[in-house]
C-alpha atoms as one frame of an Amber mdcrd trajectory, in Angstrom:
protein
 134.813 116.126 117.054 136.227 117.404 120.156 132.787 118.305 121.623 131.297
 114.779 120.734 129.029 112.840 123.252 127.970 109.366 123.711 125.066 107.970
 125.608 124.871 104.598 127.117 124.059 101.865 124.285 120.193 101.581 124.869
 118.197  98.422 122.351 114.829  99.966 123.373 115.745 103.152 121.485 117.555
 101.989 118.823 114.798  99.552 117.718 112.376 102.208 118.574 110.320 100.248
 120.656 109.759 103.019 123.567 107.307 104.604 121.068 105.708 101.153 121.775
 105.505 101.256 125.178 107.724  98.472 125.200 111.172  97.510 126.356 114.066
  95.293 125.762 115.080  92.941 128.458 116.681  90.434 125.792 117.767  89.420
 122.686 118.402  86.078 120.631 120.189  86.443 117.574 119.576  83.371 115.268
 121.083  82.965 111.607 117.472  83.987 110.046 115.644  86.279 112.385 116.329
  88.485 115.645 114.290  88.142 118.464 113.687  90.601 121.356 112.575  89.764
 124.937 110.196  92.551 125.715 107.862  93.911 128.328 105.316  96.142 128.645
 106.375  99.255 130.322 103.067 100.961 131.356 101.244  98.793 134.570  97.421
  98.529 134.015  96.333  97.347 137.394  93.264  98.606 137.519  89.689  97.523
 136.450  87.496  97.891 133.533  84.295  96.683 135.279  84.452  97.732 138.866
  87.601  99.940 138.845  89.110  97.937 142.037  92.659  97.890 141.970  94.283
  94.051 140.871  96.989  92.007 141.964  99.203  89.662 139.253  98.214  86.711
 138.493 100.434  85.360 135.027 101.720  86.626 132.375 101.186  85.355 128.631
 103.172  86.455 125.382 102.479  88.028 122.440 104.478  87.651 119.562 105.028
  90.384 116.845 106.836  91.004 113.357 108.727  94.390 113.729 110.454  96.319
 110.945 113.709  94.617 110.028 117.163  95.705 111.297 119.829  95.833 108.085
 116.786  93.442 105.994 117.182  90.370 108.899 113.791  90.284 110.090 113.260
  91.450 113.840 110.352  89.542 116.319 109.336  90.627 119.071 108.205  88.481
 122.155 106.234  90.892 124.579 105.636  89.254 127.774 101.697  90.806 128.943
 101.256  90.407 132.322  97.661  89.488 133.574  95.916  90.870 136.568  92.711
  89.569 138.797  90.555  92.014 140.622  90.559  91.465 144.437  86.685  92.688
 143.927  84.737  91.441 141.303  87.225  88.614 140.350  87.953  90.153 136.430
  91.066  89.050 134.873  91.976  91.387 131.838  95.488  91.547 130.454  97.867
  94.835 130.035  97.090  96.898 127.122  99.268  96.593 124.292  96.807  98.899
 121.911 100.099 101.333 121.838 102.574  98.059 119.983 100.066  96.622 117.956
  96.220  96.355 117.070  94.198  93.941 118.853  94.467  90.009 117.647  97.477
  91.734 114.871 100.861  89.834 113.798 102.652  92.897 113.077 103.651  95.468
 115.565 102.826  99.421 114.188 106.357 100.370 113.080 106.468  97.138 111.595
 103.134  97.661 109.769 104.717 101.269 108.740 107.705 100.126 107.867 105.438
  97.569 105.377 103.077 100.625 104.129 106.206 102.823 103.194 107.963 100.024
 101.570 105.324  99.126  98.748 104.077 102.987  98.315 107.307 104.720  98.671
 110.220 102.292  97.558 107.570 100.403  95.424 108.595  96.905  96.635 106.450
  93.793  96.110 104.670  92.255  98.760 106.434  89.256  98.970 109.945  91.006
  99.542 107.823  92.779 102.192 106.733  89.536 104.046 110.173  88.230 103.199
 111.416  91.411 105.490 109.250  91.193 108.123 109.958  87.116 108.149 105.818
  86.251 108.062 103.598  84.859 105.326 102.609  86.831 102.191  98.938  87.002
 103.258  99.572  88.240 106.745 101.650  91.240 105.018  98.849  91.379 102.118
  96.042  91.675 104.887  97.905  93.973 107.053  99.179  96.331 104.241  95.936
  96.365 102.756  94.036  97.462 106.461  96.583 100.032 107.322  96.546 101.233
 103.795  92.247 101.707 103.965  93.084 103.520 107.217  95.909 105.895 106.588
  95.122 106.530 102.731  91.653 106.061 101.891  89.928 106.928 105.049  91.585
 110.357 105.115  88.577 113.109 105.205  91.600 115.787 103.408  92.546 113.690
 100.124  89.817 115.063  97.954  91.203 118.875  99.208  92.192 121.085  96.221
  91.640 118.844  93.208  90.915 120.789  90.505  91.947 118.438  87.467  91.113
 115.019  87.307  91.655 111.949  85.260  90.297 108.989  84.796  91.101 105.577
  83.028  90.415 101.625  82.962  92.789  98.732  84.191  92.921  95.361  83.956
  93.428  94.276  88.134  92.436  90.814  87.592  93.660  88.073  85.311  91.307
  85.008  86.446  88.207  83.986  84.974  86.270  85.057  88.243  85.098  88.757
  88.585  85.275  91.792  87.017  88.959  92.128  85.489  88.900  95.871  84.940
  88.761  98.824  87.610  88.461 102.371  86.873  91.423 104.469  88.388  90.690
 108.276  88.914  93.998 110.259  89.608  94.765 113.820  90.855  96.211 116.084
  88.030  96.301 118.908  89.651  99.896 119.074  90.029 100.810 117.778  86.988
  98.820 120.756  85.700 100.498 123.398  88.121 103.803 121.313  87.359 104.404
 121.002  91.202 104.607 117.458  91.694 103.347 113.991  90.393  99.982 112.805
  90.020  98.124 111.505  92.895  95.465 108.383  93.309  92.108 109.336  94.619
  90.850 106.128  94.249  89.710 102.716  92.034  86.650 101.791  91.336  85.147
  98.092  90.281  84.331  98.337  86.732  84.925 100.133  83.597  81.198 101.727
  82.719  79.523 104.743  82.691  77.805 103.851  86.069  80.973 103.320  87.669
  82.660 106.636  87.245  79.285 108.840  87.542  78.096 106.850  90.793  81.790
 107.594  92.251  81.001 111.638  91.301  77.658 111.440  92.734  78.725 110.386
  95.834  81.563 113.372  96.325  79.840 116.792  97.334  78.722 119.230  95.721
  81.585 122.045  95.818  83.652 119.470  95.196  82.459 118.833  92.006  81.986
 122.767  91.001  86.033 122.848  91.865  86.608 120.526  89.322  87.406 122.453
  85.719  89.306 119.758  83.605  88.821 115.901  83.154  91.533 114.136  81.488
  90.302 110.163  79.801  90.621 107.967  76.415  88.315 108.276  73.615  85.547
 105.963  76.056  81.936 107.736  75.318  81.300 106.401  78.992  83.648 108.784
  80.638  82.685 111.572  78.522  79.079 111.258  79.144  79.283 110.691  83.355
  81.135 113.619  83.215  78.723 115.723  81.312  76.110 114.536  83.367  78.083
 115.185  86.985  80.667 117.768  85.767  78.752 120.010  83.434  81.132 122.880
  83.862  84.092 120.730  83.458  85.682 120.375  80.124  86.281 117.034  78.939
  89.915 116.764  77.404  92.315 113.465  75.723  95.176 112.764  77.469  98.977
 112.725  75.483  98.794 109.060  75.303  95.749 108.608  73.362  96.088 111.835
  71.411  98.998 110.253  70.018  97.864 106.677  69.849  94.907 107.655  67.786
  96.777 109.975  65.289  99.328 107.012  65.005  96.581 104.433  64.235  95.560
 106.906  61.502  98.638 106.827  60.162  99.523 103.414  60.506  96.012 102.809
  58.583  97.452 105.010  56.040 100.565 103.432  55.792  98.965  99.799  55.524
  96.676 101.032  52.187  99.876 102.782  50.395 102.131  99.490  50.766  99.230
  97.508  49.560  98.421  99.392  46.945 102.648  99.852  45.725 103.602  96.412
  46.899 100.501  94.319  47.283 100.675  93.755  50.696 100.306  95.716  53.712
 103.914  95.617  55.088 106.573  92.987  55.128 110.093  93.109  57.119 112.626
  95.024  54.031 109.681  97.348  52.895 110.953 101.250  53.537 107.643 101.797
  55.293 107.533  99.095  57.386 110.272 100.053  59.852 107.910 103.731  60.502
 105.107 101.469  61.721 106.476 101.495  65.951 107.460 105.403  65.148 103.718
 106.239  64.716 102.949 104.837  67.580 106.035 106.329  69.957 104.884 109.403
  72.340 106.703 112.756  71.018 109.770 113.187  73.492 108.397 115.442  76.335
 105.117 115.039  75.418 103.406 113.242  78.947 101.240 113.844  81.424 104.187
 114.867  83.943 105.863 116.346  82.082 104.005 119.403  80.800 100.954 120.421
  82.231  97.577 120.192  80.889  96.887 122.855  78.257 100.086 122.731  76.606
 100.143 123.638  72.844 103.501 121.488  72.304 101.632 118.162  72.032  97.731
 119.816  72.624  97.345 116.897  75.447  94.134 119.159  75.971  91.994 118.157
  73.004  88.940 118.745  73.199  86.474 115.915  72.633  83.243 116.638  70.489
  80.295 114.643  70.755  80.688 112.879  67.229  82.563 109.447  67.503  86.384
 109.254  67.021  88.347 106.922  65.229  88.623 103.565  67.434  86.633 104.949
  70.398  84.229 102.544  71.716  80.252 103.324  71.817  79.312 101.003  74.748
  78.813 102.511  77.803
């Protein structure tokens, strides 16, 4: 690289703090953790009452958990510097609203670097808090709040679903509160074969109520747009979306599809080894080894891996108003 260029080593840059408004002045290396001396960049001498320009008074510091540097976690100690106005007498601090949120432990890239590791690289949330060097329920809390705020609270997530699905699971395993939620994905893509599915959102409960108060409360082309909803053989699901979705049509996803024509079988399996043998299946009986077969998805047979409306595996069965075989009639 005869061309090649190289600009003078800069630890503001490099950490990625001057998005902050921050910058290094030092650095502590220590066998467990990093720490960074840094300052606010940005003076804020001015105001918020009277608008009087103010002189220095002190400085405090702030610390903050930043993303982690090669997995060693990285703090940062921001000195703040605090002003009194020659006025009115008002002592404020410098903003740091650009490095962190007010009263928060973890500074924004460290906060994104959190977000992207449990969506993207689906690590746990202690390895996260491990990273980042604090507790697990300051990384829980802070995950969870940016989370609500990038994810949920974005007005465009709903845009251009046109398939949905929509299925219980069991969130809690204590004795307190309701164990199940109801999780309603985007299948849109899986449909189109484009991409993955997508989360819309999770709902407390597993009833009929739950799923048709979360349709009420989306709008009313946005419910028209919606032609397919994938679920299990629950009458709930199929009756909030009757009610909600009238236009819709109500299909069985592969999993089901094949778990209840494998439970069939497995039935009939059971009543022809009792009826040769005596029994309904013991270890050396030639049927017995069939009975995790029935049970085993076809190969390529899932919901991303063909799209809805395939006749390989007919994922898109559609679901009369009689009962099924081992569908449940509580709603």
């Amino acid at each position: 690289m005869t061309n090649a260029t190289f600009a003078v080593p800069d630890l503001t840059k490099f950490c990625r703090l001057d998005e902050l408004g921050l910058a290094v002045t030092g650095q502590r290396l220590r066998p467990d953790r990093a720490v960074l001396a840094c300052r606010v960049v940005e003076p804020d001498q001015w105001c918020r009452r009277c608008g009087c320009e103010g002189v220095p008074r002190d400085t405090v510091t702030r610390e903050l958990a930043h993303e982690p540097l090669g997995w060693r976690p990285t703090a940062l100690v921001v000195t703040v510097r605090r002003y009194r106005c020659t006025a009115c007498g008002h002592v404020w601090r410098q903003d740091t609203s650009l490095a962190a949120e007010p009263r928060a432990k973890l500074s924004r890239r460290g906060l994104r670097w959190a977000l992207e590791a449990i969506v993207c690289q689906h690590l746990t949330v202690a390895r996260v808090a491990e990273g980042l060097g604090v507790a697990w329920n300051t990384a829980n809390d802070a995950v969870l709040a940016e989370g609500k705020r990038v994810l949920i609270n974005d007005e465009n997530r709903f845009d251009g679903v046109n398939a949905i699905g929509v299925d219980e699971h069991v969130w809690r395993h204590t004795r307190r509160g309701d164990k199940f939620v109801t999780v309603i994905v985007d299948l849109t893509a899986v449909r189109d074969g484009t991409g993955p599915a997508r989360l819309l959102d999770m709902v407390e409960g597993r009833s009929k109520q739950a799923f048709k108060y979360w349709l009420a409360d989306r709008d009313e082309a946005w419910r028209k747009a919606v032609d397919v909803v994938a679920m299990d053989g629950f009458t709930g699901f199929k009756t909030a979306t009757a009610d909600e979705l009238p236009d819709a049509t109500a299909v069985m996803d592969p999993f089901h599809v094949v778990r209840l024509a494998g439970d069939a079988l497995d039935r009939c399996r059971r009543r022809v080894q009792l009826a040769i043998h005596g029994h309904r299946g013991m270890k050396n009986d030639p049927l017995y080894s069939a009975r995790r077969t029935l049970h085993t998805q076809v190969p390529g047979c899932s919901p991303t891996s063909r799209p809805l409306g395939s006749p390989r595996c007919s994922p898109t069965t559609r679901m009369s108003k009689s009962r099924r075989p081992g569908a449940s009639t509580s709603e």
